[in-house]
Phi, psi and omega in degrees: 000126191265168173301175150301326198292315185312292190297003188266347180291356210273064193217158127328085181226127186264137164247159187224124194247149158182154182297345177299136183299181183286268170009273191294325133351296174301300169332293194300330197280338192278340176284335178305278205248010187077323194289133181257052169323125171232170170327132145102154192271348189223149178268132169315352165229141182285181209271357136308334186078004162330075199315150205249137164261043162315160122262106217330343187257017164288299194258054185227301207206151169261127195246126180245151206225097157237113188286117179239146185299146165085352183246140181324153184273138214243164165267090197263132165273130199244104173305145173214144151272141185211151180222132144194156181264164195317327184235058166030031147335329216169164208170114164221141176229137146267124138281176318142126155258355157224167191255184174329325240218337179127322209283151173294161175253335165219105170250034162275321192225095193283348315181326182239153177274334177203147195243104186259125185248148194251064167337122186093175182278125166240137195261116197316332126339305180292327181308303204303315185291332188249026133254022129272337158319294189292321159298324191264016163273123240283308172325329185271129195240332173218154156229124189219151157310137166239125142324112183279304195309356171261356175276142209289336205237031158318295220308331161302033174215342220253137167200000000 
């Protein structure tokens, strides 16, 4: 029987070393590859035209929350990026492997810079063209698929 946890792993993830701010990352992979990546992990209105009852570092950043005993709990911020089409068919963010403040978001593989996560099914042809796509950006220096479910910090991906 699988978990809630298991289904929430139900993703893609490339991870990516390059020399690039996150932006210009972004920039390139999207001149690349078709994907129209923009800022932030959720857009400030819901589908509707509503304003979100967030909090702006919510709909901003992916905030991982860490608790240690006797100590306040600290906030780490994660730059994210996002593509999806209208009705979330699909759904891809680039993160951030480090946070505001320095700490890794998967510090078993500190080794990438970033991360792209695919939400949904993707056909291993497609995979395939956009992680030659991504590759043939001059600035990118590794692209590799990751498992998630073998990493030890997954929960820092489930949002």
């Amino acid at each position: 029987m699988e978990t809630d946890f298991e289904l929430e792993l139900d993703f893609t993830l490339i991870g990516i070393s390059s020399v690039l701010r996150d932006y210009r990352l972004c920039h390139f992979i999207n001149k690349h590859t078709g994907l129209k990546l923009i800022y932030g992990k959720e857009d400030y209105s819901d589908h509707n035209g509503n304003r979100k009852e967030k909090p702006a570092e919510e709909l901003d950043f992916h905030v991982i929350v860490e608790s240690k005993k006797n100590k306040p709990p600290l906030k780490h911020h994660f730059n994210i990026f996002r593509y999806h089409n209208e009705s979330f068919e699909f759904e891809f963010y680039l993160l951030s492997n480090r946070s505001a403040a320095g700490l890794p978001l998967i510090p078993e593989i500190v080794s990438f810079d970033y991360f792209l996560m695919i939400k949904h099914y993707i056909d291993q042809e497609d995979l395939h063209d956009l992680i030659e796509n991504i590759k043939s950006i001059p600035e990118v220096l590794l692209v590799k698929e990751i498992d998630p479910t073998i990493l030890k910090s997954k929960e820092n991906l489930i949002f």
